[in-house]
N, C-alpha and C positions, 0 to 999 in steps of 0.2 A: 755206149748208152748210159745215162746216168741213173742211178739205179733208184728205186720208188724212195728209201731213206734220205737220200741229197735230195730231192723233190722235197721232199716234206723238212728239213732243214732250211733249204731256201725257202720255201713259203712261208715256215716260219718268222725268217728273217723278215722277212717284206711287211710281215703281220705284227713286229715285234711293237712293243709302244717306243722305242726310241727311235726309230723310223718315221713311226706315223707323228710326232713331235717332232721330228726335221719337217716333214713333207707340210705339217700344218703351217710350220714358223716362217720354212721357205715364202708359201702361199699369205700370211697374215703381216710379216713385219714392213715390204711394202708401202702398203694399204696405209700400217700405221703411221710410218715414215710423212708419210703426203698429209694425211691429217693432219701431223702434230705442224707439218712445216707450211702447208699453203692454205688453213682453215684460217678465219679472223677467230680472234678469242669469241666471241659470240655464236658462233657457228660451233666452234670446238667445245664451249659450254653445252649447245644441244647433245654434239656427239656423245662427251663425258659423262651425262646426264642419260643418256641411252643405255650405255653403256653398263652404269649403279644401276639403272633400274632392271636394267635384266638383271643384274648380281642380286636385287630385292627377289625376283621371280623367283629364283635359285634358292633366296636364302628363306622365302616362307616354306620347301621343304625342311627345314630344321623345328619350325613350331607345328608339323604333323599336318598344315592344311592340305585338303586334298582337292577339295573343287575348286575349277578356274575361279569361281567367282569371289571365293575369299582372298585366292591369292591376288586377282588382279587389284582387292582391294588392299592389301598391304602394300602392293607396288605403291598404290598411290600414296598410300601414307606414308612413305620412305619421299616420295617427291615432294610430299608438302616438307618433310625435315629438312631436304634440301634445301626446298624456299626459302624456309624460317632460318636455315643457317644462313643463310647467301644474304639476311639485313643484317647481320651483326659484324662488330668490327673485325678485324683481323687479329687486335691485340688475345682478344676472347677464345675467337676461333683456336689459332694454336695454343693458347694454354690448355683449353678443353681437350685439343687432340693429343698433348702431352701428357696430359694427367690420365687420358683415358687410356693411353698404351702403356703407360706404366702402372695403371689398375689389372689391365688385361693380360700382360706379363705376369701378373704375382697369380690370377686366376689359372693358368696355363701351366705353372711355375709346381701349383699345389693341387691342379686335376688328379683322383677323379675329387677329392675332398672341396667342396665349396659348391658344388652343383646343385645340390640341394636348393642353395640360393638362388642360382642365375639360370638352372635347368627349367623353370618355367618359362611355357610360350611366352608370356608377356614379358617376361626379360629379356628372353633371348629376339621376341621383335622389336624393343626398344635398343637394344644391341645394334641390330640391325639399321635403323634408325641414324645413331651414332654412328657407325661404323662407315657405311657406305655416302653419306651425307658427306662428313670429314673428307674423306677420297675425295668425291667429286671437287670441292671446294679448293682444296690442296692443289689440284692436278688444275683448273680452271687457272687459279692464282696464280702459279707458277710461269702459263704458259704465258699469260699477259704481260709479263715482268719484258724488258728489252729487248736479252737473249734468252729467253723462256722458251720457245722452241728448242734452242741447244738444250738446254737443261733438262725441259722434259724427255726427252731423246737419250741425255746422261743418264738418268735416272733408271727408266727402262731398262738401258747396258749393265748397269750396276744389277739392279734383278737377273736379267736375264743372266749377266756373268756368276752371279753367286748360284742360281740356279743350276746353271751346266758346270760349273766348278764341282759344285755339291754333290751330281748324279755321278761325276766319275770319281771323282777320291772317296764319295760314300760306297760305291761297287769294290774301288779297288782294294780301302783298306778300314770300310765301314762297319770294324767289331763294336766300338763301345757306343751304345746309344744314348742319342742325346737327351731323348723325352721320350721313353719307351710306351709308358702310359699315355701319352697322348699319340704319337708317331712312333713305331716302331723301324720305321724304314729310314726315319733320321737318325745321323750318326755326328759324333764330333769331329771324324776327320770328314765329312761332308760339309759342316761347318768352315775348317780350317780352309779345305779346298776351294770354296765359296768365298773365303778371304783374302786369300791367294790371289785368286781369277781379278777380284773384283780392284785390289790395292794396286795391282800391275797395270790394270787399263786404267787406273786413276792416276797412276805417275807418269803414266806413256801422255795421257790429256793435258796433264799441269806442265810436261816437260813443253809442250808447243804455247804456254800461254807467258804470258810478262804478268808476274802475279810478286806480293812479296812473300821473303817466304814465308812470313807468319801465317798470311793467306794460304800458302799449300801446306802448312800445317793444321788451320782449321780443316781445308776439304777432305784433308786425308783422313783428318779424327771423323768429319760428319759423314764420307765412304762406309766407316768401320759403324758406325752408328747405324746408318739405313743397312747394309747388310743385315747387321742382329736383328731391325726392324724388320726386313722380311720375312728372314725365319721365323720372327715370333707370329707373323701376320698368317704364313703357310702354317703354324701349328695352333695358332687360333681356329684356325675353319678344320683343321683335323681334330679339332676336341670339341667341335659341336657338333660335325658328321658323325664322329664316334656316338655322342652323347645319342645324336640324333639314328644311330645306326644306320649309315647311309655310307656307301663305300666311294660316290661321287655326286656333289652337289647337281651335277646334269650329265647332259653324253652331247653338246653340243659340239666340241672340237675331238675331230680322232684324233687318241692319243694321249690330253690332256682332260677328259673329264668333260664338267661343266664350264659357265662362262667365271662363277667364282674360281674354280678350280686354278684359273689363267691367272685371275687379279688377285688373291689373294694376300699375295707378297707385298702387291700395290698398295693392298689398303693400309698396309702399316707404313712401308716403308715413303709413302709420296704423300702422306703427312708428317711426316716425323722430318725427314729431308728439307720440304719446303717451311716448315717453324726455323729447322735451323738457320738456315738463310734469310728467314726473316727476322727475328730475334739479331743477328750480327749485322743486321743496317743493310742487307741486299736488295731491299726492294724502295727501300726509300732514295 
């Protein structure tokens, strides 16, 4: 008979969060899978757009609203920036998503010092704004390109491999922390691990394509590039949760939090990614 302690270990296990992060991912990537490959870009624009606006719902927890009715009114104000982003050209677009993750880096960079500035609601919804808007656009843009499907599908891999890279090499040998003051549970060998995972599934991709190699030298450097970009994007929403003292933007997936909780990485890294490929003649 297995004694009440092995009971309470295994139910532990079964309750553990990296369980319930398999068991969500199992059940979610799918779902994504189908979207990204049999939606028309117009369709996958509504999805995408669903998708930021629940991240807006999420994100008016950070300026302290608490009735539906304010927040559903931020949501919408997050959807008109979409709007307004969606007439501008492409050349604008990614420069503004450039400039704005490398403002947001140096904010993250020098947490908690600078919040004085951007710790007001109205900053941090105009944040929002900018942030989740850029996403959408990015992630729509991407997917319309020829092989845009494959790519947003890359992209994804890329997160998601820096992601699970990062959780086991940050377990296994995660002493020195990356940005203690914003994340403490990030580490650099989480990092390194996350580049590991991510560099390997990019040279197993580029070894099946007919590319020159100058070209799998670009994508190896823009791999390394959205990696950083998501860390920095995962420890942008840990330094406004912090600010915001909030331990998870929501509790909608077991396991993983809220719906920002999931895209956060996205929001840096699938603007950042898709600039690059556009800026290097990809989409023309």
């Amino acid at each position: 008979m297995p004694s009440s302690e092995d009971n309470n270990k295994k139910q532990s296990w079964k309750q553990s969060s990296l369980v319930q992060r398999l068991v969500t991912a199992i059940f979610l990537v799918p779902i994504v899978v189908v979207l990204i490959f049999f939606l028309s870009n117009l369709y996958f624009s509504f999805v995408a757009a669903f998708v930021c606006l629940g991240g807006a719902w999420e994100w008016s927890n950070f300026l302290g609203l608490k009735t539906t009715a304010s927040r559903l009114f931020y949501v919408l104000q997050v959807a008109i920036a979409i709007l307004i982003l969606s007439l501008l050209s492409s050349d604008a677009v990614y420069v503004i998503a450039l400039f704005w993750w490398a403002v947001s880096s140096y904010a993250v960079l020098r947490y908690p010092m600078g919040a004085e500035v951007w710790g007001k609601p109205k900053v941090i919804g105009l944040m929002g704004y900018i942030t989740l808007s850029l996403t959408w656009y990015a992630l729509v843009d991407l997917q319309s390109t020829e092989h845009g499907s494959r790519l947003v599908l890359f992209i994804m891999c890329i997160v998601w491999g820096a992601d699970t890279g990062a959780y086991f090499a940050g377990r296994r040998w995660g002493k020195m922390k990356l940005a203690p003051k914003v994340s403490p549970g990030k580490s650099i060998a989480g990092l390194l691990g996350g580049v590991f995972v991510t560099i390997s599934f990019t040279l197993l991709v580029l070894s099946q394509l007919d590319l020159a190699f100058a070209d799998k030298v670009f994508y190896l450097f823009l791999t390394l590039l959205t990696v950083v970009a998501s860390v920095l994007g995962d420890l942008y929403e840990s330094m406004l949760k912090r600010h915001a003292k909030v331990k998870d933007s929501g509790s909608i997936l077991p396991g993983h939090g809220g719906l920002l909780d999931r895209i956060d990485s996205l929001t840096a890294a699938v603007p950042v990614f898709t600039a690059g490929l556009y800026f290097n003649g990809a989409f023309s």
